[in-house]
C-alpha positions in Angstrom: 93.9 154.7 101.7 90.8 154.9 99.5 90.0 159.0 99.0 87.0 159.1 96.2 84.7 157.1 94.2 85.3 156.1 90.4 82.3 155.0 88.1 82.4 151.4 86.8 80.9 149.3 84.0 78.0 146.8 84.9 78.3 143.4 84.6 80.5 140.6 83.7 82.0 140.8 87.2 80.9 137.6 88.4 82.1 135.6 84.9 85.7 135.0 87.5 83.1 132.9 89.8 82.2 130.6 86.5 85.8 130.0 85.0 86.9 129.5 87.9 84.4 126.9 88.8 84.6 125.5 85.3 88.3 125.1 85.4 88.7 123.9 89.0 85.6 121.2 88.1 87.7 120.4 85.0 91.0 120.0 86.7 88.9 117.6 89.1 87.2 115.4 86.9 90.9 115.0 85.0 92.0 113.5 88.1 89.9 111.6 89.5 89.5 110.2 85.8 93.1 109.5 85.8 93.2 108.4 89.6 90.4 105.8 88.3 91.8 104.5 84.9 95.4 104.3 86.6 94.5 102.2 89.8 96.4 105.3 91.9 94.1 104.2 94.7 94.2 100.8 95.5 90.3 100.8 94.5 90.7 98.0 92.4 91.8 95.5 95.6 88.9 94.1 97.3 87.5 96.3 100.4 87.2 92.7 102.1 89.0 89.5 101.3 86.9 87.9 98.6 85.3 84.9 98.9 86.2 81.4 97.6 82.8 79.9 98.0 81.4 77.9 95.1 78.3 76.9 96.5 76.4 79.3 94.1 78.2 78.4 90.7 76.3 75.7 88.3 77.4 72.4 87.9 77.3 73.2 84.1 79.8 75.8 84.7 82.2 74.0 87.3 82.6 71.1 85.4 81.8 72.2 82.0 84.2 74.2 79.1 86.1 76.8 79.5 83.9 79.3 77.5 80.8 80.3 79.3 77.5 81.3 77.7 75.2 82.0 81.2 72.7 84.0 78.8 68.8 82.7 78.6 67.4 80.1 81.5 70.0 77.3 81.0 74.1 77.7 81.1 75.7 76.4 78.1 79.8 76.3 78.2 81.5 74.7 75.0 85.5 73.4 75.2 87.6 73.8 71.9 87.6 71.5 69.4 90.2 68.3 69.1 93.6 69.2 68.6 92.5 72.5 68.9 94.8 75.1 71.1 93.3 79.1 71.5 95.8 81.0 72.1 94.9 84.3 74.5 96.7 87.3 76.2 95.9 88.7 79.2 96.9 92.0 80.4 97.7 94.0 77.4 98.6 95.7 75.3 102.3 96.8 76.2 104.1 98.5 73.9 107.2 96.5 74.5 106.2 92.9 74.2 102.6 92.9 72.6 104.4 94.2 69.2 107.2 91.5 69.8 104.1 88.7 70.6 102.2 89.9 66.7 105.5 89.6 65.1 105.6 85.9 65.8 102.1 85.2 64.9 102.5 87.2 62.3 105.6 84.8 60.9 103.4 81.6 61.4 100.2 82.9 60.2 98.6 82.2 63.3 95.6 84.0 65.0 94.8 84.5 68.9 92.3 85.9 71.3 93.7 89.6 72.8 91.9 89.9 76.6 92.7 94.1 76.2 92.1 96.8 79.3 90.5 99.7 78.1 93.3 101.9 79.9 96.2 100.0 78.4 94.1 100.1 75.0 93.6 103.9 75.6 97.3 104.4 75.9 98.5 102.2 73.2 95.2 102.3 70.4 98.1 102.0 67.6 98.4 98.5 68.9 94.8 97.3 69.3 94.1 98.4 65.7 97.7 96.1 64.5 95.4 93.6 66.3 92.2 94.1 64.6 94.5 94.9 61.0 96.2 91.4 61.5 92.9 89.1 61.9 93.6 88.6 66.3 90.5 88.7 68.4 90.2 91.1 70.4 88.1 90.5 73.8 88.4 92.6 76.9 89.3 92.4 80.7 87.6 95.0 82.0 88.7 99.1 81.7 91.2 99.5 85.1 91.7 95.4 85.6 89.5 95.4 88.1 88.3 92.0 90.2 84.2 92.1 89.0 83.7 89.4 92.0 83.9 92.4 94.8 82.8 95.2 92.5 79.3 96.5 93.2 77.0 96.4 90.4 77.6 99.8 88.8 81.2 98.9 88.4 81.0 96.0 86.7 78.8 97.6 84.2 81.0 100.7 84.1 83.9 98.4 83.8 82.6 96.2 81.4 81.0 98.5 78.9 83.5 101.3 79.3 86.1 98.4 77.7 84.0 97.8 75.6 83.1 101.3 74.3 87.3 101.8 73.9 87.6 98.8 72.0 84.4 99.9 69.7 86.0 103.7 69.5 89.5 102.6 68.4 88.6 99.3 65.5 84.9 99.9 64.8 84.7 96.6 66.2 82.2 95.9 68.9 83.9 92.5 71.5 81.5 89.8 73.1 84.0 88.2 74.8 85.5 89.1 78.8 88.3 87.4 80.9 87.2 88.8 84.2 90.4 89.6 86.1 92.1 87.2 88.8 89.6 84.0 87.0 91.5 81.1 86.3 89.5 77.7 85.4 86.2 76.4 85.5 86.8 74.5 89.1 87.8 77.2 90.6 85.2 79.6 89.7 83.8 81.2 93.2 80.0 82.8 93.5 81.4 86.4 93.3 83.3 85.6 89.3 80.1 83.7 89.0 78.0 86.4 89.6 80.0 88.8 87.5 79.8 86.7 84.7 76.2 85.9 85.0 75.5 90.2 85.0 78.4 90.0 82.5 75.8 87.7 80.1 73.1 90.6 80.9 75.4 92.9 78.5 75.9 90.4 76.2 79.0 88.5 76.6 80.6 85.2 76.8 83.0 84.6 79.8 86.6 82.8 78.5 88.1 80.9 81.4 91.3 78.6 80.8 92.1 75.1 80.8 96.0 75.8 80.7 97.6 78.3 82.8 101.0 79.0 81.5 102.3 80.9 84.4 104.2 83.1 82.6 103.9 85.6 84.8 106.0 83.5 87.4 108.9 83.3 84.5 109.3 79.4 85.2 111.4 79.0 82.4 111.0 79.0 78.5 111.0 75.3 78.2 108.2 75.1 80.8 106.2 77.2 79.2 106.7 75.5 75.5 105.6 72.3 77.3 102.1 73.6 78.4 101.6 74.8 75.0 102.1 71.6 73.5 101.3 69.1 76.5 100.2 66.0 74.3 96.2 65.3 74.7 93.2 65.1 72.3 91.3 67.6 73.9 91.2 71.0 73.1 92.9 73.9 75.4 92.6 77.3 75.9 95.9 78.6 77.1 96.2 81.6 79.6 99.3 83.6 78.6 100.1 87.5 79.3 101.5 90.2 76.8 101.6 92.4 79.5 102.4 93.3 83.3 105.9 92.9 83.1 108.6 91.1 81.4 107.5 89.0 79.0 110.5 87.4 77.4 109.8 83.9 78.2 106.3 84.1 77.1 107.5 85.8 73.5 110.6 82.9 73.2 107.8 80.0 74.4 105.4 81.1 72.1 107.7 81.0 69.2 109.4 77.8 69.9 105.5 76.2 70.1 104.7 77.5 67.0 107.4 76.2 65.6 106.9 72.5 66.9 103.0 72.8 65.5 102.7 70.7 62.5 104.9 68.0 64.8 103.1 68.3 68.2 99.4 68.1 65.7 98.1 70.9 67.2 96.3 73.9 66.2 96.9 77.1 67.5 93.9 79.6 66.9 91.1 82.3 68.0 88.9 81.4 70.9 85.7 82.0 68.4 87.2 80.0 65.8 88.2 77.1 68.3 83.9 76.8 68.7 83.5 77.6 65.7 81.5 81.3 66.6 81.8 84.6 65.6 82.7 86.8 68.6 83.3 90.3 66.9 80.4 92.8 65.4 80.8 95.6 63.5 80.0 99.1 66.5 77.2 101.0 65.7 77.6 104.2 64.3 76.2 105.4 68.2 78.7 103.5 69.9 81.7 104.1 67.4 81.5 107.8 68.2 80.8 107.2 71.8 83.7 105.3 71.7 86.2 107.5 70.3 84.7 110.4 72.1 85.1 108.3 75.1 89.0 107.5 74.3 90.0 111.1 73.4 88.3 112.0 76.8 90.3 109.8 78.4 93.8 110.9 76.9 92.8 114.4 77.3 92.8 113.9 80.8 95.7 111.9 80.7 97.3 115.3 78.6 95.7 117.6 81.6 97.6 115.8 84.4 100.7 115.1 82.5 100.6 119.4 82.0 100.0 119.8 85.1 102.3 117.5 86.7 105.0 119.3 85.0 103.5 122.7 86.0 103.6 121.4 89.7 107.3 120.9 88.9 107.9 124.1 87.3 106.3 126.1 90.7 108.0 124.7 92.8 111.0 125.1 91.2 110.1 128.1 91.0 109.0 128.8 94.3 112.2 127.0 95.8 114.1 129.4 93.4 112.2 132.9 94.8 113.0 131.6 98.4 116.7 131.2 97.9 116.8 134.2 95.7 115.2 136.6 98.2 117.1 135.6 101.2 120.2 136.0 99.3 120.0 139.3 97.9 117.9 140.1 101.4 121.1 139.5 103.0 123.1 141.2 100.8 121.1 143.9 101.1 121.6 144.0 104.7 124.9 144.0 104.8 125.5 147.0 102.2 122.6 149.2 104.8 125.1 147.9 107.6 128.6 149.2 105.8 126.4 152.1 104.8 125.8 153.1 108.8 129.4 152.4 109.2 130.9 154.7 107.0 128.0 157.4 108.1 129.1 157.0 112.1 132.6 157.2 111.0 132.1 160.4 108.4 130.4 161.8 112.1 126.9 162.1 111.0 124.8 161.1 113.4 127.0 162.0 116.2 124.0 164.1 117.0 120.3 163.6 116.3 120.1 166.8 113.8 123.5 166.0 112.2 122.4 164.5 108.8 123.4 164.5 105.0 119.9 165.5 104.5 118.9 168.3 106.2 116.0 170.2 104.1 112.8 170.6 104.8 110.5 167.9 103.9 106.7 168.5 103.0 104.2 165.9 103.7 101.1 165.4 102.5 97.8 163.5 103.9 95.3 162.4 101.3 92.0 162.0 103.3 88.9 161.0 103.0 86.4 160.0 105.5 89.8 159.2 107.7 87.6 160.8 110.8 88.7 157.6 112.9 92.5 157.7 112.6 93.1 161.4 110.8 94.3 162.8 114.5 97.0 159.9 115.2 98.2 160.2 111.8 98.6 164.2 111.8 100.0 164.5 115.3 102.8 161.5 114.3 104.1 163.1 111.4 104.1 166.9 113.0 105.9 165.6 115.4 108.4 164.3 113.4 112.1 165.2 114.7 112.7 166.5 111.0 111.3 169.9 109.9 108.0 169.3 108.1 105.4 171.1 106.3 101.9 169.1 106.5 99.5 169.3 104.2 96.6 167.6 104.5 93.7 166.9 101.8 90.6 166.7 102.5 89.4 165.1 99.1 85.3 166.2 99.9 84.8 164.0 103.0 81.5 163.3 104.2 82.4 163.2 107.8 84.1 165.2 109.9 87.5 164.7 108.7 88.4 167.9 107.9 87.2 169.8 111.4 89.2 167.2 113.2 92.5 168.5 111.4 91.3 172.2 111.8 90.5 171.6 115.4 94.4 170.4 116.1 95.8 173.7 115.8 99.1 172.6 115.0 101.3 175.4 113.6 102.6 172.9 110.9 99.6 171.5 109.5 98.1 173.0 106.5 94.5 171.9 105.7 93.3 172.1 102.0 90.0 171.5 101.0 88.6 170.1 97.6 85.7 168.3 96.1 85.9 164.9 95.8 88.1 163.8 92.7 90.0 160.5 93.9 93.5 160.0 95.9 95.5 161.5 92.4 93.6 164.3 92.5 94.2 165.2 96.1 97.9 164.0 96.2 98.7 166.6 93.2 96.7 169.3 95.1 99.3 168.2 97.6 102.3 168.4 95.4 101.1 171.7 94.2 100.9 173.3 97.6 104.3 171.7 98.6 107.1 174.7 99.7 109.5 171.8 99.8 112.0 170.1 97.3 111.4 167.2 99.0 108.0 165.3 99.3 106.5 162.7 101.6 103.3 160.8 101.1 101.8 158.9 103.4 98.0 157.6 103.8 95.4 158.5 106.4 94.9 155.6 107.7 98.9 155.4 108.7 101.2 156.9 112.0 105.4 158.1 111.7 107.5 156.9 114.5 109.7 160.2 115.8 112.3 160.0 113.5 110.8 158.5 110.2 111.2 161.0 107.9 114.5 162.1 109.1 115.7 158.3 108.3 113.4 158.1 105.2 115.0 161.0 103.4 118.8 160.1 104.1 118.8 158.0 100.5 118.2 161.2 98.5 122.3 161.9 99.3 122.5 159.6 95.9 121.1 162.1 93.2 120.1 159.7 90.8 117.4 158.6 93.8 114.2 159.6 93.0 111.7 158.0 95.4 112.2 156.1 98.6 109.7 153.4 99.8 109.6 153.4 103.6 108.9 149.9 105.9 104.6 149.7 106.7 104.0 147.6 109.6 100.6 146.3 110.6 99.3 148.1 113.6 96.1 145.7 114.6 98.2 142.6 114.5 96.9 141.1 117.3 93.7 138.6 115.8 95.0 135.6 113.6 94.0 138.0 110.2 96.0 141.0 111.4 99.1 138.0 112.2 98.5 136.7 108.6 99.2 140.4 106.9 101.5 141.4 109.5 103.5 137.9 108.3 102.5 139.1 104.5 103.4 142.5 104.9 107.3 141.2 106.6 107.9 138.1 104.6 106.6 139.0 101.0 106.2 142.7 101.1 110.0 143.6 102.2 111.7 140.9 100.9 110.2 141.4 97.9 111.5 145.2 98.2 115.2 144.3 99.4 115.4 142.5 96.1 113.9 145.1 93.8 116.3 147.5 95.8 119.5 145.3 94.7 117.8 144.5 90.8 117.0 148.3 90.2 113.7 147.4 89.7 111.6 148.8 92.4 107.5 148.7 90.9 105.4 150.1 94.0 106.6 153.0 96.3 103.3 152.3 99.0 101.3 154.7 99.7 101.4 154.4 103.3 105.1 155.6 103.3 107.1 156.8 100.1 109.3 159.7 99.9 109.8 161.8 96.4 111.7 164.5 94.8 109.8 167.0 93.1 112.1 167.5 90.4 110.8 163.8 89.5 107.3 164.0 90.1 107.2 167.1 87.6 109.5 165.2 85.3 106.5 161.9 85.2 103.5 164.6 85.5 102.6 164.2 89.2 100.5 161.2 89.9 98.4 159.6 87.6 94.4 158.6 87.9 94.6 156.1 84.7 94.9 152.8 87.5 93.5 151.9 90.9 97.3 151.6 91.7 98.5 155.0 91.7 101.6 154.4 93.9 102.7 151.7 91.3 101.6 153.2 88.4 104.1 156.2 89.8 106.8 154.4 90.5 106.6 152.6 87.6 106.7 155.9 85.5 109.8 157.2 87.5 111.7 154.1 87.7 110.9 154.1 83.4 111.8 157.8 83.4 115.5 157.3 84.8 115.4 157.6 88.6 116.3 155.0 90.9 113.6 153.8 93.4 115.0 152.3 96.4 113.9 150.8 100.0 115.0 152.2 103.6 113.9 149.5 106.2 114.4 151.4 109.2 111.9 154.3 108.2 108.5 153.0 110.0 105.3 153.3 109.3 102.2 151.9 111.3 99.3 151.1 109.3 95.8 149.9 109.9 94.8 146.5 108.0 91.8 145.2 107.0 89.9 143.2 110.1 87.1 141.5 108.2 87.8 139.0 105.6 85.6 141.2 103.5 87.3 144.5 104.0 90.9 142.9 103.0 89.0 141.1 99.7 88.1 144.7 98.3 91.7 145.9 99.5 93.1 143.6 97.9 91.1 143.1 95.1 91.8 146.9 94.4 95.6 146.6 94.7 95.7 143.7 92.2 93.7 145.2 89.8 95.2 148.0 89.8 98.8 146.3 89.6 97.8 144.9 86.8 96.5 147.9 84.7 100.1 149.6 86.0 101.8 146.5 84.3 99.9 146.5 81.1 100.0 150.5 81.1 103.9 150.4 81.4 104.4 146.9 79.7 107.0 148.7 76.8 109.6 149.0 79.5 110.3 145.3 78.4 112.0 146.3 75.3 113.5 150.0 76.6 116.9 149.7 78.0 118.8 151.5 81.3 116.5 151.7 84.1 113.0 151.1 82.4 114.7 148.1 81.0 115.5 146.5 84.4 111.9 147.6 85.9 110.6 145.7 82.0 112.8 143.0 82.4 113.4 142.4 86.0 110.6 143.7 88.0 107.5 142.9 85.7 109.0 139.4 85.2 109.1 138.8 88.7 105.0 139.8 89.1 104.3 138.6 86.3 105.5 135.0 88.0 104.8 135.4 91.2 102.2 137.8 91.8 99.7 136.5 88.5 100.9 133.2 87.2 101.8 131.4 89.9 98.4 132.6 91.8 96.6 131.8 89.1 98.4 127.9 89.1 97.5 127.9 92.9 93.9 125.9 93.2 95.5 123.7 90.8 98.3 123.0 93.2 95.1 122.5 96.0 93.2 120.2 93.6 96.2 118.2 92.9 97.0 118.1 96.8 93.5 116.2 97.4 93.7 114.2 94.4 97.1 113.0 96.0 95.7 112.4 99.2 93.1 110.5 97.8 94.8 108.6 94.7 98.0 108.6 95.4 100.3 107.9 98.8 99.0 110.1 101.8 102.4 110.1 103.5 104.2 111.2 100.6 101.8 114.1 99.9 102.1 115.2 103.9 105.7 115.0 103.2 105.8 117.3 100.4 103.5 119.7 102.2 106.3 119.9 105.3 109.0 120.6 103.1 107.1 123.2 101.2 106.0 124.7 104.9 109.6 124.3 105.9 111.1 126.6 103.0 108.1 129.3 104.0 108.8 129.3 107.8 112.6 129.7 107.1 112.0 132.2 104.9 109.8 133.9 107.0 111.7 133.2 110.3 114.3 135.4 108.5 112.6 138.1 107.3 111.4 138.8 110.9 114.7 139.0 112.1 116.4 141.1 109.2 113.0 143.7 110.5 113.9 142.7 114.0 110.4 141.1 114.8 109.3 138.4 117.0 108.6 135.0 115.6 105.8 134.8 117.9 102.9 136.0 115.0 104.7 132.4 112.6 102.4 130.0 114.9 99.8 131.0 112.1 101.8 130.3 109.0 100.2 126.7 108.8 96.7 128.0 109.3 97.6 130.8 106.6 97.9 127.7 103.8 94.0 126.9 104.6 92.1 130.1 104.1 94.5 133.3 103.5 95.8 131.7 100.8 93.0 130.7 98.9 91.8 134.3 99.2 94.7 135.6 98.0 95.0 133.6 94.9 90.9 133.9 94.5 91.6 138.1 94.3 94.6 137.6 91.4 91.8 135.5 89.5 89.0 137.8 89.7 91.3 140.6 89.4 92.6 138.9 86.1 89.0 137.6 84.7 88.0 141.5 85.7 90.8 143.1 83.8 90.0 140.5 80.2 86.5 141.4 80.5 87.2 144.9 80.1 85.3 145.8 83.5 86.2 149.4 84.9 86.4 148.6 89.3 85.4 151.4 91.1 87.4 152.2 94.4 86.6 150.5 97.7 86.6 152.2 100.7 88.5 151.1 103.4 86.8 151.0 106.3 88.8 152.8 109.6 88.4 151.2 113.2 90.3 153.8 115.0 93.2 151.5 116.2 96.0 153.3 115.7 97.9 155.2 118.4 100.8 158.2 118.4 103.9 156.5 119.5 105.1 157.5 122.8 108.2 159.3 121.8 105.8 161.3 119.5 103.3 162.4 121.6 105.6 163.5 124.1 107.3 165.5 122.0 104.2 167.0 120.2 
């Protein structure tokens, strides 16, 4: 209920639209940066089988050397000297067995040729620059391992120079020389590696094939692998060996063992460049040192934003597994303590009889309205009717319609009419307060209809005298289109579950406005209600539940309330109600370090929407960015999987709150939907609400706009 205008600050409103953009595009390009680097995808495997066809590749490269120069009009290959072996490693570097692999070159004094992934290199840049340090080659394989003979051509230049750039950012070293992944020897060179290594020349590089393939990767056996290296011949080799892509203890032992046996076997073991007798390695330019290492931190910050938010994804849902046990729990706690309540209550005699209660007194009531012409009458004519003695005040807060002549024209002997200027809901509900004859005092919007006996049930908690307010049950009135059946599912599932459990904890933050019940005595004590937040019924409660007084929920005490049928209408609702939440939190944030009851509402109740009502909606596109990126990077099944589970634990959550409010499950066929377009509005208001409140912008109310749906119940209009 929305009775008067506030003034607001221009500008700076719209500054939620670009973080939120900024931080959602961020959180994108992280991924799919990391879904790229990290192969999550499978886009590295061919989209068709590739090809073996050699009827494009040169003679001069089929039968020629191992090292392949296709730059200028003529192909030039050169083999490595006599007696000559160049050592190289593919896959790398691993932190395991690439350190293991320099510390045995390193005790012979021997040099070889590094074939580095920019990712690997990314990840493990300590060793690439032991490499560099230690006099090794270093050459490249592409950034992500990728075969260039089915990559279109703007991956192979992304993939080649992107390597390239890492190397050049981490050494200051710029590499001429690739192994393009899945190549083996000259013979079996097909048109698509030949055609990577011809664009491959465009860039500037030489393409190293092998003569020897040590299949270390097959782990054949030590011995098997010592014997390539030193398989007797005057020709010179270049051996294909791997310091990465798995275990690797066979290749380290082989390697050793050869290099041991070298003065006997006549062999030397070297560089590829220094087995033709080249240079491959140039000092980087200061352009592409800095794009390097501005390339490389890039990279590990997105490897740092995933890795944060993986174990943020962890955290909610721990969380959110947590809240769902948690609620049902104390919900059925709860339950059972109203249920021994009623049992001791029938057996003390009370409600033998409809007018046989604890608490008896008059009640007052009063109606903030304004511009409530299309549901004032159902409102006033439920509550007069109520089967408990009432005084109704109604406040007409300077409407512009006819609001107050529709209340006048009723003629009911119990309704008072008061009329003001405009000065906001506060203002009208302490005019209220202040025309009350009654220790006891209801509030309850215009927009909102009693059942018979809802103040009579409403009021029975104040037999406790340490209650001072009582929040009532608001059901949604116009549930029947899929929004009303999304906030009649809110309204049951996180609205009174969420109250049960502040009930139990002592912690109660928001007596609503469409039903709450208060002792004067209280309100005088807090300084009636308060116009310094948009929330007024939390920033009340709040203040009472900090000032001593318990706050607690009755279930059965109905109220019928009129939601928001536009998308439009419930974002400035809602936008209000978080906004205004959140200047109630900050307002009353010192109940953190008071102890007694202010303490719990610190401590227990502003924890609990602090987590779950502005953090956890603030992680939520995250959660939705991270759902695609898993769909698309990672393993579809396992993502839908995940999604189920989490839909599971909401549906029997909510499955049980309907039948704890005695509801029909019927309205739950829309949970699913609800994930797809209620959600994202919801966690869209707590960020523009949040940007809103930093910026230091002042929102002015929102109407609600009134459609006229709501009805007297039956019961009440016959007895009215």
């Amino acid at each position: 209920m929305s009775t008067g205008r506030r003034s607001a600050r221009a500008g700076g409103i719209g500054a939620h639209w670009f973080l939120m953009v900024t931080v959602v595009l961020t959180l994108g390009l992280s991924m799919a940066v990391q879904g790229y680097m990290n192969h999550l995808s499978g886009i590295d495997e061919p989209r068709v089988p590739a090809s073996h066809a050699t009827v494009n590749v040169p003679g001069a490269v089929a039968e020629g050397g191992p090292i392949v120069d296709p730059r200028g009009d003529n192909v030039r290959t050169a083999t490595p000297a006599d007696h000559t072996v160049a050592l190289t490693f593919d896959d790398g570097p691993d932190p395991v067995w690439t350190p293991r692999i320099l510390d045995v070159l390193r005790d012979h004094g021997v040099h070889a040729t590094f074939f580095v992934t920019g990712s690997a290199a990314i990840k493990h840049p300590e060793i690439v620059r032991r490499m560099a340090t230690e006099g090794h080659e270093i050459g490249i394989q592409t950034l992500t391992h990728t075969d260039l003979s089915v990559s279109p051509s703007w991956r192979r230049q992304l993939e080649i120079r992107g390597a390239q750039k890492v190397v050049a950012g981490i050494t200051g070293h710029s590499p001429s020389l690739l192994r393009p992944p899945h190549s083996s020897d000259n013979e079996t060179t097909t048109d698509g590696q030949w055609s990577a290594m011809d664009a491959a020349a465009d860039q500037g590089f030489l393409t190293v094939l092998s003569t020897v393939n040590s299949g270390d990767w097959r782990r054949p056996g030590t011995e098997v692998i010592t014997g390539l290296l030193l398989q007797p011949g005057v020709r010179g080799q270049v051996v294909l060996m791997h310091d990465g892509g798995g275990n690797r203890t066979q290749t380290v032992e082989a390697l050793s063992s050869a290099l041991e046996r070298q003065a006997k076997s006549g062999h030397r073991f070297t560089t590829v460049g220094d087995s033709i007798g080249v240079d491959s390695t140039r000092e980087a330019s200061v352009g592409d040192t800095l794009l390097g290492t501005a390339f490389v931190w890039g990279i590990r910050f997105t490897d740092a934003v995933v890795m944060a938010i993986s174990w943020g994804l962890v955290a909610a849902g721990v969380a959110t597994l947590l809240r769902a046990v948690l609620v049902m729990v104390v919900a059925s706690r709860h339950r059972r303590a109203e249920r021994r309540k009623r049992e001791a209550e029938r057996d003390r005699g009370w409600f033998e009889h409809p007018m046989r209660t604890e608490v008896i007194e008059p009640v007052s009531v009063i109606v903030p309205a304004y511009n409530e012409s299309a549901g004032i009458e159902a409102a006033v004519r439920s509550i007069a009717a109520s089967s408990h003695p009432v005084q109704v005040i109604v406040v007409d807060d300077g409407s512009t319609d006819d609001t107050a002549d529709i209340v006048e024209a009723l003629g009911l002997p119990n309704v008072e009419l008061i009329r003001k200027e405009n000065g906001g809901k506060p203002s009208a509900l302490n005019a209220g307060i202040a025309a009350a004859r009654h220790d006891l005092v209801v509030m309850v919007d215009g927009d909102t209809v009693f059942e018979l006996d809802t103040v009579q049930v409403l009021i029975q908690r104040f037999a406790d005298p340490q209650v001072g307010a009582v929040s009532g049950n608001t059901k949604i009135a116009n549930r029947g289109g899929i929004l009303g059946a999304w906030q009649h599912i809110e309204y049951v599932v996180g609205f009174n579950l969420d109250r049960r459990l502040f009930d139990v904890a002592e912690c109660m933050p928001t007596v609503p406005g469409a039903i709450g019940a208060f002792r004067r005595e209280a309100l005088a004590r807090v300084g009636g209600v308060s116009n310094d937040t948009l929330a007024e019924d939390t920033d009340l409660t709040m203040a009472l539940c900090r000032d001593g007084w318990r706050v607690v929920y009755e279930d059965d005490a109905l109220a019928w309330t009129e939601a928001p049928a536009t998308l439009g209408a419930l974002w400035k609702q809602r936008y209000r109600w978080c906004y205004g939440t959140l200047q109630a939190m900050w307002k009353h944030r010192g109940a953190v370090v008071q102890g007694g009851a202010a303490g719990k509402l610190g401590r227990r109740g502003l924890g609990y929407l602090l987590v779950f009502q502005v953090l956890l909606p603030l992680f939520a596109p995250v959660v939705d960015v991270f759902a695609i990126y898993g769909l698309v990077f990672l393993d579809p099944v396992r993502i839908a999987v995940v999604w189920m589970l989490f839909l599971l634990i909401q549906f029997i959550m909510a499955a049980y709150a309907f039948r704890l409010d005695r509801e029909p499950l019927r309205a739950l066929w829309t949970l699913p939907l609800q994930q797809f377009v209620y959600r994202q509005l919801m966690y869209l208001v707590v960020i523009q609400s949040v940007v809103t409140a930093l910026a230091g912008v002042r929102l002015r109310w929102h109407r609600m706009e009134r459609y006229g749906s709501l009805r007297v119940p039956m019961a009440t209009q016959e007895r009215s």
